[in-house]
PyMOL Python script that loads the backbone (N, CA, C, O; Angstrom):
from pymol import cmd

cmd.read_pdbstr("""\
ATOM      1  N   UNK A   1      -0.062  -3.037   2.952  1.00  0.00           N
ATOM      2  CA  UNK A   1       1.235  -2.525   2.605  1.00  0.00           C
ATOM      3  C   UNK A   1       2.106  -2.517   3.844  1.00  0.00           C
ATOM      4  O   UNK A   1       1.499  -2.432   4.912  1.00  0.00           O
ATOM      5  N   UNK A   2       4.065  -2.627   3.899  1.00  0.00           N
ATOM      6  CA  UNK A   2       4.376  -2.820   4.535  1.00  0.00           C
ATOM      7  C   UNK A   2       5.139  -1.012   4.744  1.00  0.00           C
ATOM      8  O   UNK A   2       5.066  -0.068   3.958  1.00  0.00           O
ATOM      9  N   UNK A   3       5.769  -1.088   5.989  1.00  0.00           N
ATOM     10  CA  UNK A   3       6.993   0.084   5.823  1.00  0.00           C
ATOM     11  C   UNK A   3       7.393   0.560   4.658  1.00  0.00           C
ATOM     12  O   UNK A   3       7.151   1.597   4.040  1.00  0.00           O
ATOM     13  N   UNK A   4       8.542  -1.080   4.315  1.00  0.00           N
ATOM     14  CA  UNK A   4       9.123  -0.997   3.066  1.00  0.00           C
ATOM     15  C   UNK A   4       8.479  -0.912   1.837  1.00  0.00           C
ATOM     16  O   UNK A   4       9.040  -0.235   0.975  1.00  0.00           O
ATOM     17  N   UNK A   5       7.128  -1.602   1.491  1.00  0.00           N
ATOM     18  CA  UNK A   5       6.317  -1.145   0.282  1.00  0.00           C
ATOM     19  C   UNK A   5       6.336   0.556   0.281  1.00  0.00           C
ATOM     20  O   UNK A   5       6.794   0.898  -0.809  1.00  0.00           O
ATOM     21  N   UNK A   6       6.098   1.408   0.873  1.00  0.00           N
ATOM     22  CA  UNK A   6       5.688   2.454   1.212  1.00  0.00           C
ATOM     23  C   UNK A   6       7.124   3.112   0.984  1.00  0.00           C
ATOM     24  O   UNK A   6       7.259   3.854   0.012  1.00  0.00           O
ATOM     25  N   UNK A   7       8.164   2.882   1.806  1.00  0.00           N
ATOM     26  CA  UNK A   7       9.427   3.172   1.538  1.00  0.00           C
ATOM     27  C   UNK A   7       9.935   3.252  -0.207  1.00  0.00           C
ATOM     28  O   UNK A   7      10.568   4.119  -0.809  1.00  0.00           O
ATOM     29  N   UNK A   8       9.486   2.263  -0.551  1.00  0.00           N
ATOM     30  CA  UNK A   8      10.550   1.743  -1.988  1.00  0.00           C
ATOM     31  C   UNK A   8       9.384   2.159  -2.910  1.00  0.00           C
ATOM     32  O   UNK A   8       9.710   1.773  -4.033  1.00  0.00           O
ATOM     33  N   UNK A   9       8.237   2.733  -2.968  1.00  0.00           N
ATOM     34  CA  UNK A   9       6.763   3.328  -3.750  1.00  0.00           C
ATOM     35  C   UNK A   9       7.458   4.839  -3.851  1.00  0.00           C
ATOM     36  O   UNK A   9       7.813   5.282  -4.944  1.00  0.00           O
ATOM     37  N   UNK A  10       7.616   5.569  -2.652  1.00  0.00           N
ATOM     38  CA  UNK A  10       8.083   6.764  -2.642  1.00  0.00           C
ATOM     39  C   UNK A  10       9.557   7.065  -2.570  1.00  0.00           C
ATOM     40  O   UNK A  10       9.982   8.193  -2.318  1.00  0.00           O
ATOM     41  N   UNK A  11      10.429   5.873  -2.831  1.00  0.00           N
ATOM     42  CA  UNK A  11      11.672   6.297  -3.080  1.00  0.00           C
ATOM     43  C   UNK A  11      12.346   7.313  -1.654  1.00  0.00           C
ATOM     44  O   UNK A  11      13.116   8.273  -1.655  1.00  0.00           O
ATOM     45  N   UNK A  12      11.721   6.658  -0.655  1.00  0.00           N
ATOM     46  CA  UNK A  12      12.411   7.404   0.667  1.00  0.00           C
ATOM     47  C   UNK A  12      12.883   6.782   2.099  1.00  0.00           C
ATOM     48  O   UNK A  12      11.865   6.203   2.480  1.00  0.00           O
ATOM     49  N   UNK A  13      13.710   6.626   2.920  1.00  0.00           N
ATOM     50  CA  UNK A  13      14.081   5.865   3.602  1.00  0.00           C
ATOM     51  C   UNK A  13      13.285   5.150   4.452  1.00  0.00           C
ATOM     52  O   UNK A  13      12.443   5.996   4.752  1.00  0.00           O
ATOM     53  N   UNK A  14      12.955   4.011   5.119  1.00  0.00           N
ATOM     54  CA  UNK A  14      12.050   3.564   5.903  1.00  0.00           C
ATOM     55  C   UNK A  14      11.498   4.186   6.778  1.00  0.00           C
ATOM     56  O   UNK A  14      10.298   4.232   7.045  1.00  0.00           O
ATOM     57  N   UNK A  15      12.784   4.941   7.496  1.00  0.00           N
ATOM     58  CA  UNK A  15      12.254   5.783   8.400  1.00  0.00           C
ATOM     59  C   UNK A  15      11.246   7.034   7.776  1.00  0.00           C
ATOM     60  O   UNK A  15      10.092   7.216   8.165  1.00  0.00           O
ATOM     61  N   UNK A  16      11.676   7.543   7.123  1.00  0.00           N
ATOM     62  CA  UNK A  16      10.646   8.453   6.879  1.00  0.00           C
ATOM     63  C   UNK A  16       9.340   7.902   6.500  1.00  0.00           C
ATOM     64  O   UNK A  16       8.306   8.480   6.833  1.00  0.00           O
ATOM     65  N   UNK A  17       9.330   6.461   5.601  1.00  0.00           N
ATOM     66  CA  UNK A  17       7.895   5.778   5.501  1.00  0.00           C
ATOM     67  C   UNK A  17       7.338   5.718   6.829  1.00  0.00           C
ATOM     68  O   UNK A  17       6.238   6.213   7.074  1.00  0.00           O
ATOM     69  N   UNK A  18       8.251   4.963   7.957  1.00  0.00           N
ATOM     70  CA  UNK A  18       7.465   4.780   8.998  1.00  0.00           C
ATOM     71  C   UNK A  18       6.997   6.031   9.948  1.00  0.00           C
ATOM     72  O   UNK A  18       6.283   5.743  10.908  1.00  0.00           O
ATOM     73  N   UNK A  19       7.334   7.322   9.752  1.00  0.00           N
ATOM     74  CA  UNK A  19       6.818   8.662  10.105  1.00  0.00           C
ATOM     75  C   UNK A  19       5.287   8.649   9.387  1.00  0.00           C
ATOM     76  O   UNK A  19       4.194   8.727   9.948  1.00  0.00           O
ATOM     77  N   UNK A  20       5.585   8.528   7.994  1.00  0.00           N
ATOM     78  CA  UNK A  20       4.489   8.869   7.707  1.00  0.00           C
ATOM     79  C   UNK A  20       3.359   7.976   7.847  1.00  0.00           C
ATOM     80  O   UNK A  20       2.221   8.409   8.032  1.00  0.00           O
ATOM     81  N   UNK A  21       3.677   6.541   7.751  1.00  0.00           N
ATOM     82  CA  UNK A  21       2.058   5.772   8.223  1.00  0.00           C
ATOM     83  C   UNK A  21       1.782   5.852   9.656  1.00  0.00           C
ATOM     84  O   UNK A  21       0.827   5.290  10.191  1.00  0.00           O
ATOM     85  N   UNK A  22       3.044   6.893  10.531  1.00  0.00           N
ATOM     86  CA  UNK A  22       2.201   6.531  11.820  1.00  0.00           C
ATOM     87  C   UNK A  22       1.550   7.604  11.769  1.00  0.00           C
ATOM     88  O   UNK A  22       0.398   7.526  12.196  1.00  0.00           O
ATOM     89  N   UNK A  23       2.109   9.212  11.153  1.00  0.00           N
ATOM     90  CA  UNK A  23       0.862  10.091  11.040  1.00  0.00           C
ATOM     91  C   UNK A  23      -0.482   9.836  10.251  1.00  0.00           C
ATOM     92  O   UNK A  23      -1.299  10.738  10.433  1.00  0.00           O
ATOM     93  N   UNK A  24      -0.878   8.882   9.468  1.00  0.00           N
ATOM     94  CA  UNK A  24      -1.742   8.400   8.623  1.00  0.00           C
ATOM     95  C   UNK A  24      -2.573   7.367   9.767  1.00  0.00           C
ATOM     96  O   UNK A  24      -3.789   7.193   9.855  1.00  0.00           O
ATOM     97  N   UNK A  25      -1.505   6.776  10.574  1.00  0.00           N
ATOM     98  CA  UNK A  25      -2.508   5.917  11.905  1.00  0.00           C
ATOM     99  C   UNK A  25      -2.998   7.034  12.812  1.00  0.00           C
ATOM    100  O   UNK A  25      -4.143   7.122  13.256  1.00  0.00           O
ATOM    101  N   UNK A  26      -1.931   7.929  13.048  1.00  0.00           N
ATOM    102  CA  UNK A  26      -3.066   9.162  13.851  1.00  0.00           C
ATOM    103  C   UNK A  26      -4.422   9.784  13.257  1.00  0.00           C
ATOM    104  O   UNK A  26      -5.598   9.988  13.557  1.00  0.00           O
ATOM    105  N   UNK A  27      -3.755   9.904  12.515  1.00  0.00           N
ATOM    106  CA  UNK A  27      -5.624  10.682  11.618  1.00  0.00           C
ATOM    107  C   UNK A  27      -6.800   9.394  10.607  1.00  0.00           C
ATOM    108  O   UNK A  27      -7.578   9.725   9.712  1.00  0.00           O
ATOM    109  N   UNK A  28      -6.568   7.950  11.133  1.00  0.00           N
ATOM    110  CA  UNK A  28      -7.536   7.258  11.257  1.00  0.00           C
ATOM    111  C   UNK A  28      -7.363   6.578   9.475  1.00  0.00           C
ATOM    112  O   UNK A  28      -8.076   5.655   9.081  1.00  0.00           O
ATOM    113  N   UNK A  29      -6.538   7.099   8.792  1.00  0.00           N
ATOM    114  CA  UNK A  29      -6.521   6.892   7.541  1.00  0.00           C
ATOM    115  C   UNK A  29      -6.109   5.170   7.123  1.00  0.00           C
ATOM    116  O   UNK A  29      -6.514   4.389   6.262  1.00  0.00           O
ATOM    117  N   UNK A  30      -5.349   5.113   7.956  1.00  0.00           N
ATOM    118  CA  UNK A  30      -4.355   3.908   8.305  1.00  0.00           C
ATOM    119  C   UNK A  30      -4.833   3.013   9.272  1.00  0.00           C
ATOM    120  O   UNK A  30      -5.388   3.648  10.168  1.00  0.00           O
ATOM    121  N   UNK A  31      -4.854   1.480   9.519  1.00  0.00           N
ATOM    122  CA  UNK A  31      -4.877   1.047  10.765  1.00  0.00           C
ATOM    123  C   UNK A  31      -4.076  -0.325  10.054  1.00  0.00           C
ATOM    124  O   UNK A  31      -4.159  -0.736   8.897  1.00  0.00           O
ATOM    125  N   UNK A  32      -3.210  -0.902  11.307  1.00  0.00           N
ATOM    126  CA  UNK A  32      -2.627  -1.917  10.935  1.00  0.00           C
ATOM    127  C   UNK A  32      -3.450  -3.196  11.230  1.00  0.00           C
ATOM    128  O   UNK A  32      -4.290  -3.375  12.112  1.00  0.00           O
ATOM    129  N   UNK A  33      -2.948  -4.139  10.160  1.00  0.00           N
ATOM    130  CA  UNK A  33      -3.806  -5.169  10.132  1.00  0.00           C
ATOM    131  C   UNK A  33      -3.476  -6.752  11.016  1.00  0.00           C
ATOM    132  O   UNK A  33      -4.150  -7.692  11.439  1.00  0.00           O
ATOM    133  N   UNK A  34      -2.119  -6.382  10.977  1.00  0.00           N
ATOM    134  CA  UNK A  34      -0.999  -7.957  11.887  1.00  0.00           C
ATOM    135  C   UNK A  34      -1.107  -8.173  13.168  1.00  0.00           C
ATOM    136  O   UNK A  34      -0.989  -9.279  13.697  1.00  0.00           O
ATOM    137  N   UNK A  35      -1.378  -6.938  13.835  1.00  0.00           N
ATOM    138  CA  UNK A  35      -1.085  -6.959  15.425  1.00  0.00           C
ATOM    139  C   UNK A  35       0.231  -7.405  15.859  1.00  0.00           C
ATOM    140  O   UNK A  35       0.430  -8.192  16.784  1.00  0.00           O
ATOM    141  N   UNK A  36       1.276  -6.750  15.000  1.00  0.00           N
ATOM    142  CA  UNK A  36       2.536  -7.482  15.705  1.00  0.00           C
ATOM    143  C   UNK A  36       3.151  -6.036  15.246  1.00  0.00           C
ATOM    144  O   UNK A  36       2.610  -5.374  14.360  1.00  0.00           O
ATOM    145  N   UNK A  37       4.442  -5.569  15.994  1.00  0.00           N
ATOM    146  CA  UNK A  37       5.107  -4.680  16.067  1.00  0.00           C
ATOM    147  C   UNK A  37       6.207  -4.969  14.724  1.00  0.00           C
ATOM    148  O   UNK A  37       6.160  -4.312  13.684  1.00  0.00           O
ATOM    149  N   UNK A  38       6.962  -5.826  14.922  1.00  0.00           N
ATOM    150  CA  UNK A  38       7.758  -6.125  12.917  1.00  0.00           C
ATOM    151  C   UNK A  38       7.039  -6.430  12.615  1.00  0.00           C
ATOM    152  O   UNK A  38       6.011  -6.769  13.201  1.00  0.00           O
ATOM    153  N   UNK A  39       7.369  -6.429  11.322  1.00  0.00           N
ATOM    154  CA  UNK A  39       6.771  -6.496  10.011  1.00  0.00           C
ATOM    155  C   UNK A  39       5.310  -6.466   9.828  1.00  0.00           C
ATOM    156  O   UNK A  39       4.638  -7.252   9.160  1.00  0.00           O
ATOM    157  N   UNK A  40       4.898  -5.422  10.534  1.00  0.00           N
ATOM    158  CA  UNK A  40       3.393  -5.213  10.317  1.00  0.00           C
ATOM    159  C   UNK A  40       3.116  -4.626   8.895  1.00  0.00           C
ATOM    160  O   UNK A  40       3.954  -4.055   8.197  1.00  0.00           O
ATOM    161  N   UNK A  41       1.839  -4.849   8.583  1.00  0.00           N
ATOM    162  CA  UNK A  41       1.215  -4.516   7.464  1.00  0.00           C
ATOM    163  C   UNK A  41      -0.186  -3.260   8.121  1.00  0.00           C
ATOM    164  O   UNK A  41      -0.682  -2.866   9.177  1.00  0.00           O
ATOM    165  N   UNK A  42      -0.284  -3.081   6.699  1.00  0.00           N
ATOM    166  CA  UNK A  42      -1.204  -1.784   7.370  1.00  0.00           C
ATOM    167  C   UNK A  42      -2.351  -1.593   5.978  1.00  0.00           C
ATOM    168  O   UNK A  42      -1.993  -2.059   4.896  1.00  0.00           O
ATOM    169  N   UNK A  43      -3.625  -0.940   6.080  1.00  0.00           N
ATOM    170  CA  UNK A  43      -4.827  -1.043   5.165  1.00  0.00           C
ATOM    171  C   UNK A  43      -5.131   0.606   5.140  1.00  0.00           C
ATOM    172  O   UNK A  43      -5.001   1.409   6.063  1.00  0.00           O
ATOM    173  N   UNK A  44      -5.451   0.766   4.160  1.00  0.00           N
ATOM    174  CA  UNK A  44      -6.858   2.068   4.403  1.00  0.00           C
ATOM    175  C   UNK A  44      -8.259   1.568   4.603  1.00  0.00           C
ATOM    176  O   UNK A  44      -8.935   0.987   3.753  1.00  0.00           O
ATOM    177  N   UNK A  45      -8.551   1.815   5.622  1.00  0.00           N
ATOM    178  CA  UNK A  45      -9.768   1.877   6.026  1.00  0.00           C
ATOM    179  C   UNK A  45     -11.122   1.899   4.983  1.00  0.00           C
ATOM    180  O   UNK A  45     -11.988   1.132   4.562  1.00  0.00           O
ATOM    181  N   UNK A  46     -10.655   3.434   4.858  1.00  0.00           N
ATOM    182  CA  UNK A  46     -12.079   3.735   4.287  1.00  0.00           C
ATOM    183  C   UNK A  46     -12.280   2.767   2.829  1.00  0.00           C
ATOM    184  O   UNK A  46     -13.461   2.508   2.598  1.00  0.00           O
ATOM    185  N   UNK A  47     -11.239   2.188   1.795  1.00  0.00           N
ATOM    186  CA  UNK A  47     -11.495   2.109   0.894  1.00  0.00           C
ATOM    187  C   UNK A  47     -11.679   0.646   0.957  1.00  0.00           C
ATOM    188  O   UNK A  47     -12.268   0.167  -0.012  1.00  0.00           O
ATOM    189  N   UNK A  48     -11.234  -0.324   2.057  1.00  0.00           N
ATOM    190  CA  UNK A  48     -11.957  -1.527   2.090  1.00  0.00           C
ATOM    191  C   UNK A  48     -13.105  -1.547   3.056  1.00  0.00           C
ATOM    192  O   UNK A  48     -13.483  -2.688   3.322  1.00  0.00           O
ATOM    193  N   UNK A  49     -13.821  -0.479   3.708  1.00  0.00           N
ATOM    194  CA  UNK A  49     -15.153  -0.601   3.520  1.00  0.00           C
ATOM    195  C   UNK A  49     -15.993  -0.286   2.684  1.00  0.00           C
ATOM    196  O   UNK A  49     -17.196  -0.545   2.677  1.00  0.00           O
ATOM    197  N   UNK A  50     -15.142   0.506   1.672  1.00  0.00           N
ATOM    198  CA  UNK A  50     -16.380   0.526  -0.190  1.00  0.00           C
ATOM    199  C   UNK A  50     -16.223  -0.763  -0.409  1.00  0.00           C
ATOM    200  O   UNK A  50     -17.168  -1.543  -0.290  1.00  0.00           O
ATOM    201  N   UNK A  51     -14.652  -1.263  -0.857  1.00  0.00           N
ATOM    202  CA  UNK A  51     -14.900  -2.706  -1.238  1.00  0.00           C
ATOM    203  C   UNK A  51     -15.364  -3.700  -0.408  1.00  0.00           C
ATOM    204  O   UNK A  51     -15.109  -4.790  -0.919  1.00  0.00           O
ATOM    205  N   UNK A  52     -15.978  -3.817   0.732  1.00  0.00           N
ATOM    206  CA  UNK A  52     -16.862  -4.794   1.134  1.00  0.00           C
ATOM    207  C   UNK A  52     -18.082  -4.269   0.870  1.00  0.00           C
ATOM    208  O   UNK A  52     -18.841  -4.748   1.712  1.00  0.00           O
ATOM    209  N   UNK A  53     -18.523  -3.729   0.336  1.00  0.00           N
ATOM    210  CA  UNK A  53     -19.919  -3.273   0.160  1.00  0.00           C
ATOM    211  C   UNK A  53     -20.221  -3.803  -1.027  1.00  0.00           C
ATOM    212  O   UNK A  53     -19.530  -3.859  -2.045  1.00  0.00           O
ATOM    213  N   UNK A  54     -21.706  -4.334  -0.749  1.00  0.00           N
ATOM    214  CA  UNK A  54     -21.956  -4.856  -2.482  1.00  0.00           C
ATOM    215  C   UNK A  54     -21.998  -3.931  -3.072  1.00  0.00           C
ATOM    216  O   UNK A  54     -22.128  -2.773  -2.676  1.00  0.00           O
ATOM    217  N   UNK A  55     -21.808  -4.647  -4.917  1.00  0.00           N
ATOM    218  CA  UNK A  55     -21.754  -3.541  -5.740  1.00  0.00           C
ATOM    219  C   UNK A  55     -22.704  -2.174  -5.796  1.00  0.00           C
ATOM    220  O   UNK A  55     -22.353  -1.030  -6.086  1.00  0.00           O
ATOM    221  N   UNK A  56     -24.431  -2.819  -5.307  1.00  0.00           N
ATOM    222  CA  UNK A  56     -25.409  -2.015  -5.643  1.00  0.00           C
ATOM    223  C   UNK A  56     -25.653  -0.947  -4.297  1.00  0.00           C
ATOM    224  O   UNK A  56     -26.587  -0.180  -4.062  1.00  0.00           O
ATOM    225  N   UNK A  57     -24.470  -1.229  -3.574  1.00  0.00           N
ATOM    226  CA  UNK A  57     -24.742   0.211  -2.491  1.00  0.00           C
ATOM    227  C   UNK A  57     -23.468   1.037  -3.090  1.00  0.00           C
ATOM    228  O   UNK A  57     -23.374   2.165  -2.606  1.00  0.00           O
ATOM    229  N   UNK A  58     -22.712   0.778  -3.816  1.00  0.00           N
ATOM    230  CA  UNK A  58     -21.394   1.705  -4.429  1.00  0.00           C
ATOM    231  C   UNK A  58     -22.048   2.921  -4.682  1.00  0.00           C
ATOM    232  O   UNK A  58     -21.422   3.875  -5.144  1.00  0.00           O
TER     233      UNK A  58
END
""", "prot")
cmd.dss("prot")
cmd.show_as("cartoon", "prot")
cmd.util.cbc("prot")
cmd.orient("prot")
């Protein structure tokens, strides 16, 4: 997800999206995936390491 996904999901200005995924990158919830400062994209963690897990360790 980008800023703006996040922005235009919660109906709130970018800036405030981008407050909140950087508090979501502080507490580990968040990490970005682009390595570039624009238009970065960003993941939850924890829930694509369930989905890399085969089904039978779910």
């Amino acid at each position: 997800m980008t800023t703006n996904d996040v922005a235009d999901l919660l109906d709130v200005t970018t800036q405030t999206a981008r407050n909140a995924i950087q508090e979501l990158e502080a507490q580990d919830v968040l990490t970005g995936t682009t390595g570039k400062d624009r238009y970065q994209e960003f993941k939850a963690v924890d829930i694509f390491e369930i989905l890399d897990q085969p089904l039978a360790e779910r």
